[in-house]
Residue frames relative to the residue before (quaternion, step in Angstrom):
aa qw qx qy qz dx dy dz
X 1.0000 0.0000 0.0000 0.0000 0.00 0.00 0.00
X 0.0335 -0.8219 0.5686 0.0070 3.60 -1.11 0.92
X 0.2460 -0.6832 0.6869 -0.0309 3.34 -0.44 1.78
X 0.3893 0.5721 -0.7185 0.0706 3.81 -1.92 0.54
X 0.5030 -0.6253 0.5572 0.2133 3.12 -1.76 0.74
X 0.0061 -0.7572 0.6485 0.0785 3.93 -0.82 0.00
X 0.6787 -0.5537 0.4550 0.1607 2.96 -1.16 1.44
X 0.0755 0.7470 -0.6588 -0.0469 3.60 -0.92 0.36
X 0.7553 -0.5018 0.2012 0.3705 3.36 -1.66 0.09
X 0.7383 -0.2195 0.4334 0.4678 3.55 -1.14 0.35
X 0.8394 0.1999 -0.0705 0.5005 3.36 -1.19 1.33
X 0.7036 0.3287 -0.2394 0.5827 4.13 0.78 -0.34
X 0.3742 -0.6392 0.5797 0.3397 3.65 -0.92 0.58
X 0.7796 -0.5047 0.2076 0.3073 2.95 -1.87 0.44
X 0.2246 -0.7462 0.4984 0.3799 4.33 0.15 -0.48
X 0.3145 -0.6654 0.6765 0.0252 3.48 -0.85 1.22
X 0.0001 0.7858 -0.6160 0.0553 3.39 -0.65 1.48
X 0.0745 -0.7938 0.6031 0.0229 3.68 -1.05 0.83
X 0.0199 -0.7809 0.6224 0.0500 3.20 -0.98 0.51
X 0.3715 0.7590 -0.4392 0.3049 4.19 -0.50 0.36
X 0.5502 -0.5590 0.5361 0.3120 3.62 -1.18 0.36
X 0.1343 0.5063 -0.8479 -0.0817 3.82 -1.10 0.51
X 0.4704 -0.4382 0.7395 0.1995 3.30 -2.64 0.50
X 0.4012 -0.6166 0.6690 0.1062 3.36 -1.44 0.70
X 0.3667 -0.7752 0.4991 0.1242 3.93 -0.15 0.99
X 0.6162 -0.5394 0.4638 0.3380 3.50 -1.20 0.75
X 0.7789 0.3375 -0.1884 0.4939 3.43 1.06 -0.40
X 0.4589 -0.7521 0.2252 0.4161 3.57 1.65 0.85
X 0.2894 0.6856 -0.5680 0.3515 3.80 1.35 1.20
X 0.1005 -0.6237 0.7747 0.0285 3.29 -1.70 0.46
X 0.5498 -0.7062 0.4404 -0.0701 2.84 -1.57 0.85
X 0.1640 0.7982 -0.5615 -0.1441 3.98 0.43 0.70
X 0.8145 -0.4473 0.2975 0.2193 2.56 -1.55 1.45
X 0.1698 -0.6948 0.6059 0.3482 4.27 0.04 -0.34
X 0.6154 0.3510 -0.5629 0.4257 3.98 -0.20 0.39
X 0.6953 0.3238 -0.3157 0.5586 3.86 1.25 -0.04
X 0.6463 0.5053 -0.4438 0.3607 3.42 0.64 0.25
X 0.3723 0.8356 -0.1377 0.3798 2.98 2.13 -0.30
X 0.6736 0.5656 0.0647 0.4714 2.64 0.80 -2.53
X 0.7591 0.2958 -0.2401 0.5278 3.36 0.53 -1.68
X 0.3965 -0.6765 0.5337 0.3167 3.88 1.14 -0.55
X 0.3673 0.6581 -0.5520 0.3566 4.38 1.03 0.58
X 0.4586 -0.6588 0.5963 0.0082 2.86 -0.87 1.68
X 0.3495 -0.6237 0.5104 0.4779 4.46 -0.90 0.19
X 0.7079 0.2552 -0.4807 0.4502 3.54 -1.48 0.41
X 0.5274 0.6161 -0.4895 0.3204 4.16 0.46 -0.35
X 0.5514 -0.6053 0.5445 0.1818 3.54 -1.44 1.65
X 0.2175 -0.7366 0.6381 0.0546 2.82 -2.39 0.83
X 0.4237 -0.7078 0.5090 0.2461 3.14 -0.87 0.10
X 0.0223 -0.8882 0.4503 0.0888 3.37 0.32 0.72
X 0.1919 0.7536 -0.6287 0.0056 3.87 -1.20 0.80
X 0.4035 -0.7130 0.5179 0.2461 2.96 -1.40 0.38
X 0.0606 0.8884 -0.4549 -0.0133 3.93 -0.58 0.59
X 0.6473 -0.1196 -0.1627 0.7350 2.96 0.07 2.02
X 0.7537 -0.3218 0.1274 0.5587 3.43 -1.29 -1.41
X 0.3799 0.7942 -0.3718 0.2945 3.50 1.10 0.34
X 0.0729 -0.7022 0.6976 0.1222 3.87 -0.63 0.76
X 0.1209 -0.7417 0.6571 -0.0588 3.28 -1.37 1.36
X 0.4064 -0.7336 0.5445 0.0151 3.35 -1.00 1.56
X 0.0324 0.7343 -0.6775 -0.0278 3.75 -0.61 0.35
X 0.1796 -0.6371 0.7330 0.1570 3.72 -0.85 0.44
X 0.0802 -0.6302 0.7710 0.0454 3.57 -1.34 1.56
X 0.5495 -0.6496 0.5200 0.0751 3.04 -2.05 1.25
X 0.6820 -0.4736 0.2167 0.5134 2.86 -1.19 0.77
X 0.8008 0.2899 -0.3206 0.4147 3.94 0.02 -0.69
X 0.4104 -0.8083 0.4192 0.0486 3.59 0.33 1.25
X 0.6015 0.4174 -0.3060 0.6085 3.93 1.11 -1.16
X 0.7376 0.3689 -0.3711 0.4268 3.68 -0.16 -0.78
X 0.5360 0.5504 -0.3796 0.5154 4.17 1.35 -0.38
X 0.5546 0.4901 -0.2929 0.6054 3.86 1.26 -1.02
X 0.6998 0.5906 -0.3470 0.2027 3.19 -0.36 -1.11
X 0.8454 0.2876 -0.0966 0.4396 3.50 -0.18 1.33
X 0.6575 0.6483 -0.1817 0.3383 2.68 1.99 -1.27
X 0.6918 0.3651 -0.2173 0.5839 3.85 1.25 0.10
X 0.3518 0.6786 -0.5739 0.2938 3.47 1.02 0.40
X 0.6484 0.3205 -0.3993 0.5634 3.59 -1.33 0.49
X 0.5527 0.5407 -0.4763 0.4187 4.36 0.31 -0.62
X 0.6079 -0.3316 0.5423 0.4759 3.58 -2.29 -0.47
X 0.5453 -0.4940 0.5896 0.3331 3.51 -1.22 0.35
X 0.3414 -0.6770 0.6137 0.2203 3.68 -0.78 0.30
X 0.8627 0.2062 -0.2180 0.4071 2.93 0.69 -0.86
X 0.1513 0.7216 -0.5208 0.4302 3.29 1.18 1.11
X 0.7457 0.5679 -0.0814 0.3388 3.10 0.40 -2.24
X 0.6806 0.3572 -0.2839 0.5732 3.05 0.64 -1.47
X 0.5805 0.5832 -0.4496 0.3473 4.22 0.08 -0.45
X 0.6965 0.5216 -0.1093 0.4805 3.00 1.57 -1.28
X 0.6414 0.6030 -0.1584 0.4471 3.26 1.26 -0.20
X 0.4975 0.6591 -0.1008 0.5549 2.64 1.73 -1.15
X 0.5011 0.7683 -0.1746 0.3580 3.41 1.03 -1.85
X 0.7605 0.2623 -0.0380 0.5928 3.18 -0.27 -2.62
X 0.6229 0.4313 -0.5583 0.3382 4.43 0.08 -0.49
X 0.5098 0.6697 -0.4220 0.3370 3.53 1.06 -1.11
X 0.6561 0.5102 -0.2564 0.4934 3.74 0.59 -1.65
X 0.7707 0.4848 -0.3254 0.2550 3.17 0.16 -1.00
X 0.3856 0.7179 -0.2035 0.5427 3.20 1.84 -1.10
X 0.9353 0.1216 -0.0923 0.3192 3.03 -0.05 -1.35
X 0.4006 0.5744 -0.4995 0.5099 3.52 1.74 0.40
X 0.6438 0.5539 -0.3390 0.4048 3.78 0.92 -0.97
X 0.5176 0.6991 -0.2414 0.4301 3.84 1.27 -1.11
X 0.6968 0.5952 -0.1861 0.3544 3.21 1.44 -1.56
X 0.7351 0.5224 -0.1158 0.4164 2.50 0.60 -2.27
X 0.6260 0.6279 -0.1852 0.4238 3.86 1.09 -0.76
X 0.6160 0.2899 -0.2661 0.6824 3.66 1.55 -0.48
X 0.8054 0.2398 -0.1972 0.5049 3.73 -0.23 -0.60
């Protein structure tokens, strides 16, 4: 297994690269290595973030203060809670086109 950091620009944090074989368990566990569990400092019972990119499955270990780990993280996305107002919006009409059609 072959753990190194590499330096990035000024202003970016540092990039922890790994390379190495984990085994997938009979019970769908994997194993992080302990010179990277080290590094990254993940404690046992400590949360992930889980995505999936392309065919890739990408861990993120969120700290202990989890909002300030969020925070920012969807900026530039659709509001959600735009949508969901909007959503909210077109059920309303419907509701009330149904409300209609039912008295008259």
């Amino acid at each position: 297994m072959h753990t190194r950091e590499t330096h990035n620009p000024p202003g970016r944090p540092r990039t922890l690269r790994f390379r190495g074989l984990v085994r997938l368990s009979a019970d769908y566990r994997v194993t992080i290595p302990k010179d990277l569990r080290e590094k990254l400092g993940i404690t046992p019972g400590q949360s992930f973030e889980m995505t999936v990119e392309g065919h890739s499955i990408v861990f993120t270990p969120i700290p202990a203060d989890p909002i300030r780990f969020l925070r920012g993280r969807y900026k530039g996305q659709p509001s959600m809670t735009e949508e969901l107002l909007r959503e909210r919006a077109r059920d309303l009409e419907v509701e009330e086109s149904r409300i209609r059609r039912n008295r008259g």
